[in-house]
C-alpha positions in Angstrom: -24.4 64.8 123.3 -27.4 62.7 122.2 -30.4 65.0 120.5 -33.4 65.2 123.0 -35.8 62.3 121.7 -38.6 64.0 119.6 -36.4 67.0 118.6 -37.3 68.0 114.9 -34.6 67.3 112.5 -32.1 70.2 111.5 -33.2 72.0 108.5 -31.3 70.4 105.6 -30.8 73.2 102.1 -31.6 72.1 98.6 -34.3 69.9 101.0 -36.0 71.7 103.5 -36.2 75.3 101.4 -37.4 76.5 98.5 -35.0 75.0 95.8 -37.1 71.5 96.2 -40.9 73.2 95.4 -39.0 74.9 92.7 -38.1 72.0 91.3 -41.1 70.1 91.5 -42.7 73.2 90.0 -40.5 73.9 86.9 -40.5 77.6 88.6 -38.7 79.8 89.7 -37.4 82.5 90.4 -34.2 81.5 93.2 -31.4 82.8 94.4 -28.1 82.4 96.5 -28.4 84.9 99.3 -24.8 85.5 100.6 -24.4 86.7 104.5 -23.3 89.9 102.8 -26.3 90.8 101.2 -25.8 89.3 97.5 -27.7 87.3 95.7 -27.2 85.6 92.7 -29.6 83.7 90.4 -30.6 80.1 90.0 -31.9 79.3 86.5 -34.3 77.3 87.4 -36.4 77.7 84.1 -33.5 76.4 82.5 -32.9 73.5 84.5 -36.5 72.0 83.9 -36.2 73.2 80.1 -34.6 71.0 77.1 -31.2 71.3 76.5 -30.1 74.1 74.9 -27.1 74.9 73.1 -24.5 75.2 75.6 -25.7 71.9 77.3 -25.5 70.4 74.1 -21.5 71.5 74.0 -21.4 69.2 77.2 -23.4 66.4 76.1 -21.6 66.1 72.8 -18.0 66.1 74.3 -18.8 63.1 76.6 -20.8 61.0 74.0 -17.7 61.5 72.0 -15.4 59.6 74.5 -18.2 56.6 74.2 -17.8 55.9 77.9 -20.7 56.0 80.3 -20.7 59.9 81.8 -21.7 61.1 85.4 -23.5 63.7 86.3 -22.7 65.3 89.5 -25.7 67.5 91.1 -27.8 66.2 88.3 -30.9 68.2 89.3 -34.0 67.2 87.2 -32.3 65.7 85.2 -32.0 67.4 81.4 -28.6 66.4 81.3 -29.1 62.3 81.9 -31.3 62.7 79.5 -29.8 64.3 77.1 -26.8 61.7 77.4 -29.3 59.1 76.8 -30.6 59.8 74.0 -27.5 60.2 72.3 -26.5 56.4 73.5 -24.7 57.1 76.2 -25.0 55.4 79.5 -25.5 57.9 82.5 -26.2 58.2 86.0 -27.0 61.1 87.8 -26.6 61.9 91.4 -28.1 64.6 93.6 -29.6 64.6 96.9 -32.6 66.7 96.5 -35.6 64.1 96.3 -37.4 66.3 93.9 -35.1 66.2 91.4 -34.0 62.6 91.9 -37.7 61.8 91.5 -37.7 64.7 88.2 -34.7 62.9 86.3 -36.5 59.5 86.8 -39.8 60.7 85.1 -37.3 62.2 82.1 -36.3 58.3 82.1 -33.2 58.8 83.5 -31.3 56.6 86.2 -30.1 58.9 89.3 -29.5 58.2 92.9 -30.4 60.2 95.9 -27.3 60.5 97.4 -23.7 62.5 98.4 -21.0 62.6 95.8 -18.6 62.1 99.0 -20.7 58.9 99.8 -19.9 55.3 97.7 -20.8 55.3 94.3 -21.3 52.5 91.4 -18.1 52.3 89.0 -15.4 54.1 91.0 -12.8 54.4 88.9 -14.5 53.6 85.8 -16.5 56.7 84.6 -15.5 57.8 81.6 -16.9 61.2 81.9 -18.5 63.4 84.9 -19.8 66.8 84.6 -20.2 69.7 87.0 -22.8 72.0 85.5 -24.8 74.9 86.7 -22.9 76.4 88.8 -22.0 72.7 90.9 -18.6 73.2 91.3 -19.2 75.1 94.3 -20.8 71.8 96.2 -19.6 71.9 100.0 -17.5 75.0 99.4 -14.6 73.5 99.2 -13.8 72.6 95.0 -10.5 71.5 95.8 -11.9 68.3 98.2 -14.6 67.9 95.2 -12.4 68.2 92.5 -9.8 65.6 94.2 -13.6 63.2 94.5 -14.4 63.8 91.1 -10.8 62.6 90.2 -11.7 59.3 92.4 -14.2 58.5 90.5 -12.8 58.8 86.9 -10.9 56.3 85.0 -7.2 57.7 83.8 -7.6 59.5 81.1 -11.5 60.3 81.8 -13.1 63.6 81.4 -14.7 66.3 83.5 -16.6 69.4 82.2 -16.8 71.8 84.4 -18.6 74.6 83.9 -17.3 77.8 85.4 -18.4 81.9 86.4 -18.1 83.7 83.4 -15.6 85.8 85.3 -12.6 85.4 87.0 -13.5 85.0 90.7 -12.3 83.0 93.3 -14.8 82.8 96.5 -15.8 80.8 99.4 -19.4 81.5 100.5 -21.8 80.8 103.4 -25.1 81.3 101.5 -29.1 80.6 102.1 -31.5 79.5 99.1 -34.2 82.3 99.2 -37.5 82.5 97.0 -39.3 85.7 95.8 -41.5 86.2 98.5 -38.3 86.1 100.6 -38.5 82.7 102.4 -35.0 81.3 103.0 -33.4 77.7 103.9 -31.1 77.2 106.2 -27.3 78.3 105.4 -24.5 76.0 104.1 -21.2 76.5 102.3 -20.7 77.0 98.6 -17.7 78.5 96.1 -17.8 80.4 92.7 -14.8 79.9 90.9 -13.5 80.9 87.4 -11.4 79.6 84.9 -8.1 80.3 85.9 -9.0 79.5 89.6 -10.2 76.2 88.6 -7.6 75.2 86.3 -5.1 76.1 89.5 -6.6 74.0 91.6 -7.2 71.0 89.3 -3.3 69.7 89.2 -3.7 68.9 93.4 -6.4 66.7 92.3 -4.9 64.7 89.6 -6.3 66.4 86.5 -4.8 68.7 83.6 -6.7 71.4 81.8 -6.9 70.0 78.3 -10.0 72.1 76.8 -11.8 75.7 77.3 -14.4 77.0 75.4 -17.7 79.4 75.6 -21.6 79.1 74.3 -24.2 81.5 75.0 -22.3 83.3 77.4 -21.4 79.9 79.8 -17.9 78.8 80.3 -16.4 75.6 80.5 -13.5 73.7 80.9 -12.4 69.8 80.0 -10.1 68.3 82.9 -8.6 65.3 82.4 -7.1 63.2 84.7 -3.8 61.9 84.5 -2.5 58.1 84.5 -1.9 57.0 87.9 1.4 57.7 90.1 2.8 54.9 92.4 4.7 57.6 94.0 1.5 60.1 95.0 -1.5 59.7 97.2 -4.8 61.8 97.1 -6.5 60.9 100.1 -10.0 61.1 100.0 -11.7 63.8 101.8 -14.5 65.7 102.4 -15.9 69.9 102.2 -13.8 72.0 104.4 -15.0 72.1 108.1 -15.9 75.3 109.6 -19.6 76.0 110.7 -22.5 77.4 108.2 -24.9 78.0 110.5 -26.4 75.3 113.3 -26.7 71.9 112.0 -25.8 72.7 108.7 -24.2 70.3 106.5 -21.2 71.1 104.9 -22.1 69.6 101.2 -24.8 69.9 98.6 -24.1 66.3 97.4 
């Protein structure tokens, strides 16, 4: 069916809700409100902050493969930046305006856009990170974890970081602020170590590294040398409705 002409445009989260004032704001405080009532905090603060030690953990693992590094859901941008200024080429990606427009002020090159859509150097990235919770983009890690492995070279890195505990969950969620406004509801996934590492050999990766700082867990995936005999097809999030005209992916 064609939309009535002059229909407003579907609400789109991390757009049209409170996670893009928050970010042009530095502020906080956010949360993921889950359909059954939870909630669980975005660290916000943090984001907009320096890099702190457990960034740092990251940054320093991809500057020491010396290949230029990805940043998937790059938000404003701390990360890019900190990769820079240790030499090391990066791009981040995200399709919040706000924080595309954020990383650029840090001096850092990003693109507003979907980590499903076309990206520069597929194939070629050294390094690509999953931070702050991003693993759960779309809702569906396996299809993100298989795109992540698209976009690597063989034998290129991804560090991911993970839920401190060992959880395994698919999620229709809503961004809500503290006076209790909320954006419209889309699909997301918390995962833990031992889920993540399970689902990494369907993509093409092999656990290779695990470690901890300041309470934040990650993991180093590698991705293996290519197989004439098996084909990952690209694909997308999971279908399955989040709510009218929700999109299924963060990125």
């Amino acid at each position: 069916m064609t939309p009535t002409a002059g229909a407003p445009a579907a609400a789109r989260p991390w757009i049209d809700d409170p996670f893009s004032e928050a970010i042009r704001t530095g502020r906080g405080p956010l949360w993921l409100r889950t359909a059954d009532g939870r909630r669980h905090r975005l660290d916000v603060e943090r984001w907009c902050a320096p890099p702190d030690a457990a960034d740092r953990s990251l940054l320093e693992r991809c500057a020491g493969l010396g290949r230029p590094a990805l940043d998937v859901g790059c938000g404003p941008g701390r990360l890019v930046a900190g990769l820079l200024a240790l030499g090391l080429p990066a791009l981040g990606v995200d399709l919040t305006v706000a924080a595309v427009a954020r990383t650029r002020r840090l001096g850092g090159p990003a693109l507003c856009r979907s980590v499903f859509e076309r990206l520069p150097a597929e194939g070629r990235w050294g390094s690509a990170l999953l931070a702050d919770g991003n693993l759960g983009i779309g809702g569906d890690p396996a299809a993100l974890l298989g795109r992540i492995a698209q976009l690597l070279r063989p034998g290129g890195r991804l560090f991911v970081e993970v839920e401190p505990r060992e959880v395994d969950e698919r999620l229709t969620v809503r961004i809500e602020d503290a006076a209790g406004h909320r954006g419209p509801p889309f699909r997301w996934a918390r995962l833990g170590a031992a889920a993540t590492a399970g689902l990494s050999a369907g993509a093409g990766l092999v656990e290779t590294e695990r470690w901890s700082v300041l309470g934040r867990h990650f993991l180093a995936l590698t991705r293996l040398p290519e197989d004439p005999g098996r084909c990952v097809r690209p694909r997308g999030p999971a279908a399955g409705p989040a709510g009218p005209g929700a999109p299924g992916a963060r990125y």
